[in-house]
C-alpha positions, -999 to +999 in steps of 0.1 A: -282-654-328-299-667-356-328-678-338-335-645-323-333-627-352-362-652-369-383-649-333-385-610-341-387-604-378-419-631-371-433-610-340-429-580-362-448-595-388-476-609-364-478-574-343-487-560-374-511-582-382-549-568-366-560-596-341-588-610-368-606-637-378-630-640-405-666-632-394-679-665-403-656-690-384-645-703-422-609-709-429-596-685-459-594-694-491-553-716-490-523-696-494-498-708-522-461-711-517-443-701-543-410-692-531-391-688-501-395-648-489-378-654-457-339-652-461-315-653-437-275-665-435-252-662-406-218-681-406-230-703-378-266-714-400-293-699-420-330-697-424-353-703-450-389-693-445-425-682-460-449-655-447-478-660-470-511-635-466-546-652-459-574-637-479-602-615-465-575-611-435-551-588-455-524-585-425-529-621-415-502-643-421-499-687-428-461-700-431-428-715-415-395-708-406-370-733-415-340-732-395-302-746-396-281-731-365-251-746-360-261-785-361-297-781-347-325-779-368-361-765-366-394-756-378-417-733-367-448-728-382-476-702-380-512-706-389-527-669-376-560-672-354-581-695-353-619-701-337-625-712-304-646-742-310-622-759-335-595-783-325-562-779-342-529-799-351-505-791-369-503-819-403-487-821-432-504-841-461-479-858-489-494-858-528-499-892-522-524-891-495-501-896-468-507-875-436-480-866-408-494-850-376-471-830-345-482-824-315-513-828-293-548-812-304-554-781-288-581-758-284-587-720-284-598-700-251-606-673-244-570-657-239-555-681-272-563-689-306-534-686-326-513-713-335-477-716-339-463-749-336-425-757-333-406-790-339-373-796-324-370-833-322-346-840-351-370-873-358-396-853-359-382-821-381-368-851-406-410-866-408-417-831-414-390-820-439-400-853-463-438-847-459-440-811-461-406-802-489-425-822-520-446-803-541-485-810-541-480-810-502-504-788-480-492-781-443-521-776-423-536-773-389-573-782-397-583-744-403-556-727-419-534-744-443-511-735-473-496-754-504-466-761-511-457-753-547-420-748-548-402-767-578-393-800-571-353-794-571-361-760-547-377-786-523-349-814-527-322-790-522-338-771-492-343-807-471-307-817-486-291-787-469-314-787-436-306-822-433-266-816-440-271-789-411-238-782-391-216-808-414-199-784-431-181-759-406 
């Protein structure tokens, strides 16, 4: 199963990861995507997905997974650790100002702290897809964040095909 696949090759790259944060409670400098460097494509879907480093946390990791298996589509997103006195949401804000937010603010405790919101609602993964796949956009939880800087046809053509999930088998 797709899915299952994704789940591990983002644990893997998450238990490699050190459980840090920088010293000074300050997000790292954001992340640029460039390029999708997540690749995966099973008869029944595929998924298209980012893994990008945060600096001064060198095993760290910001990004989604994009997901198409069968006709259901996701996102999940990562955004590493995170303080304990600083509310998060995940967010995605358009180059034209325009924010979207998922999800209820949470807050780190002692046992959490790392965030990794997912979207199922196929309402809510469109809002996310038209936000998030234009370039200029920066997905964000309030602390970490990354740009999205994929070429304007890469972006059309990735929502195009997420939102075409399942029509073609």
């Amino acid at each position: 199963m797709i899915v299952n696949r994704l789940t591990k090759m983002v644990a893997l790259l998450l238990m490699l990861a050190p459980i840090a944060m920088a010293s000074d409670n300050e997000p790292s400098p954001t992340p640029i995507m460039t390029e999708f460097n997540i690749r995966d494509e099973t008869p029944g879907g595929f998924v298209l997905g980012v893994a990008l480093p945060l600096e001064g946390q060198p095993d760290a990791r910001v990004g989604m997974a994009l997901i198409c298996e069968e006709a259901n589509i996701e996102v999940r997103a990562f955004f590493s650790f995170y303080p304990v006195d600083i509310p998060v949401q995940m967010a995605v804000k358009s180059p034209d100002g325009k924010v979207w937010r998922h999800g209820r603010r949470e807050l780190a405790g002692p046992q959490s702290g790392f965030h990794s919101p997912i979207i199922t609602d196929h309402t809510q993964v469109e809002a996310f897809l038209q936000f998030a796949l234009q370039r200029g956009s920066l997905i964000s939880n309030g602390f970490n964040s990354f740009w999205n800087d994929l070429p304007d046809d890469i972006n059309r053509q990735t929502r195009d095909r997420l939102l075409s999930c399942g029509q073609d088998q």
